[in-house]
C-alpha positions as CSV (number, residue, x, y, z in Angstrom):
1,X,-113.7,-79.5,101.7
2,X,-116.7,-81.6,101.7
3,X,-120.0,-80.7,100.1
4,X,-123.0,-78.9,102.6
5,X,-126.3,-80.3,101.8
6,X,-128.5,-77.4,101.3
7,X,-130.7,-78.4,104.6
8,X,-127.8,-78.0,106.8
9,X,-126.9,-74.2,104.6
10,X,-130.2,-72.8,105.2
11,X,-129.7,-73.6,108.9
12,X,-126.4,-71.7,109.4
13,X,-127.8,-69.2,106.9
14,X,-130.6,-68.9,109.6
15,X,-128.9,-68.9,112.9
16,X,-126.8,-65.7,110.7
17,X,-123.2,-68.3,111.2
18,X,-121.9,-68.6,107.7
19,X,-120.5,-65.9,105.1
20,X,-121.7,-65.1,102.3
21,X,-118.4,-66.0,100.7
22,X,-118.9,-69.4,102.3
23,X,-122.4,-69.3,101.3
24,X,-121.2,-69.2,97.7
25,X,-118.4,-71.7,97.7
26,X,-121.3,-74.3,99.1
27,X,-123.7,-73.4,96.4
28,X,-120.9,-73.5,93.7
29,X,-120.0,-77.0,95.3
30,X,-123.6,-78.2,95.1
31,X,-124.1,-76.8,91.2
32,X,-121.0,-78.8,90.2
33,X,-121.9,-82.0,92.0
34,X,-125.4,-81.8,90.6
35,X,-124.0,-80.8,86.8
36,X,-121.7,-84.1,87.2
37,X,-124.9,-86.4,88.1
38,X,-126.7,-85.2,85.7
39,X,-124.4,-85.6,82.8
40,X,-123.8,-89.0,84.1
41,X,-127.8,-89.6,84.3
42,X,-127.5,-88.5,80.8
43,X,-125.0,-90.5,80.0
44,X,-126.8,-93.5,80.9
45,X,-130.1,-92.5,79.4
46,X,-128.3,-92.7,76.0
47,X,-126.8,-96.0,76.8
48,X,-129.7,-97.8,77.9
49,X,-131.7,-96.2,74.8
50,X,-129.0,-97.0,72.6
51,X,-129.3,-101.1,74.4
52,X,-133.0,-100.7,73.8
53,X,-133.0,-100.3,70.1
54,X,-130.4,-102.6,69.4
55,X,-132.5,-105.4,71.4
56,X,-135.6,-104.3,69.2
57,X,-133.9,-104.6,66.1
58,X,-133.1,-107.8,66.5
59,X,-136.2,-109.2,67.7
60,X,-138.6,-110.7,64.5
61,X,-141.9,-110.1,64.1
62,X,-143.7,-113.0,62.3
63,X,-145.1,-111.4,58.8
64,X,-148.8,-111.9,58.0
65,X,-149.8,-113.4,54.4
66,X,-151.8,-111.8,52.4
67,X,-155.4,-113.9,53.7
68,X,-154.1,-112.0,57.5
69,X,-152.6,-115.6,59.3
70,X,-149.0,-115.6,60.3
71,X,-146.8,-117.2,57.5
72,X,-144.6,-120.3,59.1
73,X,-142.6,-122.4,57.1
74,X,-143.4,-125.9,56.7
């Protein structure tokens, strides 16, 4: 059974042609599909800030001396 988009529910929920039992099994559907994207949004948040913060940590910002210019080795 395929997933209703909740456009097409409202509809038949209108024109009085779908159960409430059906009702229910479409919302249900819908919840689960939307938990699963989100955890997988999730998912990928933590990756790319995990990416992020590794990248950073490797960059090197050139240290000032003490007079404030940027210290270079000659």
């Amino acid at each position: 059974m395929r997933t209703m988009p909740p456009r097409d529910m409202l509809t038949l929920w209108a024109r009085d042609s779908i159960s409430v039992e059906m009702m229910v099994g479409h919302i249900l559907q819908n919840l689960t599909k939307l938990q699963a994207t989100v955890e997988a949004d999730r998912r990928k948040v933590h990756q790319l800030q995990f990416t992020l913060e590794s990248l950073i940590s490797k960059v090197r910002i050139p240290q000032k001396t003490s007079r404030g210019n940027k210290s270079h080795k000659d």
